[in-house]
C-alpha positions as CSV (number, residue, x, y, z in Angstrom):
1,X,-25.8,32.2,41.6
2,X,-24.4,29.3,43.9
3,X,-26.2,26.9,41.9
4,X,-25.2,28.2,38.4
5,X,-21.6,27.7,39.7
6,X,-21.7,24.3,41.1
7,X,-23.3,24.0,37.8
8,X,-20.5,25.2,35.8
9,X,-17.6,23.4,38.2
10,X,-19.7,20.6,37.0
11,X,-19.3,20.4,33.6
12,X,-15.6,21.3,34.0
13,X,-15.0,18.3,35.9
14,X,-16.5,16.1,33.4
15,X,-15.0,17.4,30.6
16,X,-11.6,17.0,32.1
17,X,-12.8,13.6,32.7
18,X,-13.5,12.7,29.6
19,X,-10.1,14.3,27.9
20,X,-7.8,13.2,30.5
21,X,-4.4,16.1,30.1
22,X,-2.1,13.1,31.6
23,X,-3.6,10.4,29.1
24,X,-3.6,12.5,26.4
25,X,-0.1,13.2,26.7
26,X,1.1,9.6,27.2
27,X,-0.8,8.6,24.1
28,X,0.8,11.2,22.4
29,X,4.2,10.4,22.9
30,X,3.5,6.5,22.1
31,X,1.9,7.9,18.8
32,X,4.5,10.0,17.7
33,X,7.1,7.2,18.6
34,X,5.6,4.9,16.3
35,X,5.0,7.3,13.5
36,X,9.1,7.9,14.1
37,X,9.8,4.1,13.2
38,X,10.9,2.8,9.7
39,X,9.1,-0.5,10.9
40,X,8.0,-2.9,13.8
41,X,7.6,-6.4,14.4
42,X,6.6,-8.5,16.9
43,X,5.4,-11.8,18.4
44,X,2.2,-11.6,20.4
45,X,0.1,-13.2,22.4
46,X,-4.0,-13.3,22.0
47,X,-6.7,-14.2,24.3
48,X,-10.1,-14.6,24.7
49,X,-11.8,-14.7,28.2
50,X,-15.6,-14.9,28.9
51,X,-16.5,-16.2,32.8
52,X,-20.4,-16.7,31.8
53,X,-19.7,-18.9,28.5
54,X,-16.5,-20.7,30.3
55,X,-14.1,-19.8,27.3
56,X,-11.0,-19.3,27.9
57,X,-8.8,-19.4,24.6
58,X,-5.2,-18.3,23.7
59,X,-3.2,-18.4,20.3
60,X,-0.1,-16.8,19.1
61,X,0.5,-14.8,16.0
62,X,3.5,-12.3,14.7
63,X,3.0,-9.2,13.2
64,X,5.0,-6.5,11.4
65,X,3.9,-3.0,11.1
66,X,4.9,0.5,9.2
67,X,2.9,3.3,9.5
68,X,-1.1,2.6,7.8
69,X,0.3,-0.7,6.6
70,X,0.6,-4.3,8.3
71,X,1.3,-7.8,7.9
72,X,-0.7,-10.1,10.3
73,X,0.5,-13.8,10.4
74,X,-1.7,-16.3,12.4
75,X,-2.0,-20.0,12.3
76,X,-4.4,-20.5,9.5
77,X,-4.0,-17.0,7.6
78,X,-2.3,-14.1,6.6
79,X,-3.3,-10.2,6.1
80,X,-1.4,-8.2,4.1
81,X,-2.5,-4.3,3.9
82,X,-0.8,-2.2,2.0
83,X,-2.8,0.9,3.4
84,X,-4.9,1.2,-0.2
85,X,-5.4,-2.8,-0.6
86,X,-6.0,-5.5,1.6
87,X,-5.4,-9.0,0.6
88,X,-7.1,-12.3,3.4
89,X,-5.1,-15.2,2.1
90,X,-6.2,-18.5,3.8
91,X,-4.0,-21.7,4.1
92,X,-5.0,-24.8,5.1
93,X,-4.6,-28.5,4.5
94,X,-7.6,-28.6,2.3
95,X,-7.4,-25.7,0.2
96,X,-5.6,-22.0,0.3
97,X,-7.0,-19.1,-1.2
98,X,-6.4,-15.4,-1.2
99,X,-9.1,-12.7,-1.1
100,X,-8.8,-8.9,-2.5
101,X,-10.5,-5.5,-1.6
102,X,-10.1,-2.5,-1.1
103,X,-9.1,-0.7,2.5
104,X,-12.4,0.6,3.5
105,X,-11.1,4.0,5.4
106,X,-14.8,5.2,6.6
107,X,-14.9,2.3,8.4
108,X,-14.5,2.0,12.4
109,X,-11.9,-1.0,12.2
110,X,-9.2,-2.2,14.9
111,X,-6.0,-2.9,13.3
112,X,-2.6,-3.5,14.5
113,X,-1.7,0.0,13.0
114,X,-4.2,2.2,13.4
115,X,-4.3,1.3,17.6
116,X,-1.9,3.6,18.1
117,X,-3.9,6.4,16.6
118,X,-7.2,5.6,17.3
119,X,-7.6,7.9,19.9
120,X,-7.6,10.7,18.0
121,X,-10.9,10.4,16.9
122,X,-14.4,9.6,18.8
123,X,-12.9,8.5,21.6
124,X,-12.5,9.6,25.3
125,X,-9.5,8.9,27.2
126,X,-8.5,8.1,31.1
127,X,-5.9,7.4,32.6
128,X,-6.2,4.4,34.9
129,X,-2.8,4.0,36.4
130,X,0.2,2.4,36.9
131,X,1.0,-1.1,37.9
132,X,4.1,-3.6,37.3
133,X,3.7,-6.5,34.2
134,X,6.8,-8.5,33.7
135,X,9.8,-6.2,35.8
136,X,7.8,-3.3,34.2
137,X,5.7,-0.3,35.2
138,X,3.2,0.3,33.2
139,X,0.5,2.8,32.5
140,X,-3.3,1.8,31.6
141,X,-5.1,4.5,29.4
142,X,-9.0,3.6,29.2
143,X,-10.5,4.5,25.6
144,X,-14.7,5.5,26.0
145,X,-16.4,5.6,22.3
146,X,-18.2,8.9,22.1
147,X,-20.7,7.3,20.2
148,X,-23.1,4.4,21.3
149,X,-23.0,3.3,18.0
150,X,-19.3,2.8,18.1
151,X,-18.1,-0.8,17.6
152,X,-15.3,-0.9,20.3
153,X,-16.9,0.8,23.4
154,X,-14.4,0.3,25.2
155,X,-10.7,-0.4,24.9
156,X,-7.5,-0.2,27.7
157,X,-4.3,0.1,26.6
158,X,-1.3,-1.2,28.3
159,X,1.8,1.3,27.8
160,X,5.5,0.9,29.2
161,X,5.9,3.8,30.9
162,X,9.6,4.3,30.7
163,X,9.4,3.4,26.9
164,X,6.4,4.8,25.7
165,X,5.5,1.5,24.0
166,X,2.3,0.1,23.1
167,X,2.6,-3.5,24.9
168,X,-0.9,-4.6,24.6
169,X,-4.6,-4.2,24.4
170,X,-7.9,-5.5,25.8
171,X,-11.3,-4.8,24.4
172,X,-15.1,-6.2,25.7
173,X,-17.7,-7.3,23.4
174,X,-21.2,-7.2,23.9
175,X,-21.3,-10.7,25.6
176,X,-19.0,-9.9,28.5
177,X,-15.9,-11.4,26.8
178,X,-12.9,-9.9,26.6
179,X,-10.1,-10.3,23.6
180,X,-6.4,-9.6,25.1
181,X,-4.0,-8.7,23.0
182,X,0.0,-8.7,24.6
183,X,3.0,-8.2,22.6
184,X,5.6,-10.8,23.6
185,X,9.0,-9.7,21.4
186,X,8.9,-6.4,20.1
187,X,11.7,-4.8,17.1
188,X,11.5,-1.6,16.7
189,X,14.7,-1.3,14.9
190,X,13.7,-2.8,12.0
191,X,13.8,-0.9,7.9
192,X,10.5,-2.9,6.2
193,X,10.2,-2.1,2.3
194,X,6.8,-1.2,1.2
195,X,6.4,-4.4,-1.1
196,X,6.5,-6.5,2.2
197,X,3.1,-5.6,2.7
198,X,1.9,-6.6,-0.6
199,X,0.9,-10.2,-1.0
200,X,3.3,-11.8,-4.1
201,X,1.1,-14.4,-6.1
202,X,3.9,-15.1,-8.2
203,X,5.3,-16.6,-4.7
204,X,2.3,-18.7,-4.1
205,X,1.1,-20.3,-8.0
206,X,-1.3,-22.9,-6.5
207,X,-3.7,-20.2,-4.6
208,X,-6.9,-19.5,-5.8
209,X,-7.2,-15.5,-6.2
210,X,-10.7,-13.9,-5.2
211,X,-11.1,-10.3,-6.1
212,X,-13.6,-8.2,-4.7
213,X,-12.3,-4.9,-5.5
């Protein structure tokens, strides 16, 4: 009988573990507050850090955001998703071209907008703790894929705690890198049209079009 309850105590204390109440909660209320928005944009930093291979690179982007849909501007290219279409369009000296499918929804992607809710699904959560980043206290919330066959195993997220905004990401790939993802200057006050997210060709006559759908 003493054995069947350390048993049970256990498996209570892992499955608390791996559905942390206090995470759970904060990542609630960062959801819901994003889901509240008419729009968000923002400047952000991204990084990629691996001690083994010495790389160490960092590049800038802006991105705007409204519920499934984003528009991701970096130095060489632009994504546009609509939440049913996805258009890649590529710009550089030589040659610019835009790409077309369709948003694969089955698939286990990362994207700026689907962060916020990704942990609703096949993932376990922690909460790390707090620590201050830039004259803020922040909260770190350690995602765990349920699944070994989960693309992003893991994944810490970087709240304000006051806030209850997402201010960045990090994930590590297979190889002991890790991307970093920091929003710099965020607008949450922002009304974004649909059509924003919709790449115009009539705005861009000299691109070749590629559709894949």
């Amino acid at each position: 009988m003493i054995l069947l309850s350390l048993l049970w105590v256990g498996i209570t204390l892992a499955a608390n573990a791996q559905k942390d109440p206090k995470a759970h909660e904060i990542l609630n209320s960062v959801s819901e507050k994003y889901q509240s928005l008419n729009g968000l944009s923002a400047t952000f930093e991204y990084t990629y850090f691996n001690a083994q291979e010495g790389a160490n690179q960092t590049n800038t982007g802006e991105v705007t955001i409204k519920g499934d849909m984003y528009k991701l501007v970096l130095d060489d290219q632009e994504i546009y998703n609509n939440g049913e279409t996805v258009w890649t369009y590529i710009k550089s000296n030589n040659f610019k071209e835009v790409t077309i499918n369709s948003v694969d929804k089955n698939m286990e992607e990362l994207t700026p907008s689907n962060i916020y809710n990704i942990y609703k699904k096949g993932y376990d959560y922690q909460l790390l703790g707090e620590k201050t980043q830039n004259g803020k206290t922040v909260e770190e919330v350690l995602l765990t894929a349920e699944s070994e066959k989960n693309q992003f195993q893991k994944i810490k997220l970087i709240i304000d705690k006051n806030e209850k905004d997402l201010l960045g990401w990090e994930i590590e790939d297979d190889m002991g890198g890790v991307f970093s993802y920091r929003f710099k200057e965020i607008d949450s006050k922002i009304n974004v049209p649909d059509n924003y997210f919709v790449f115009d060709k009539q705005k861009h006559p000299d691109v070749e079009v590629i559709d894949l759908r």
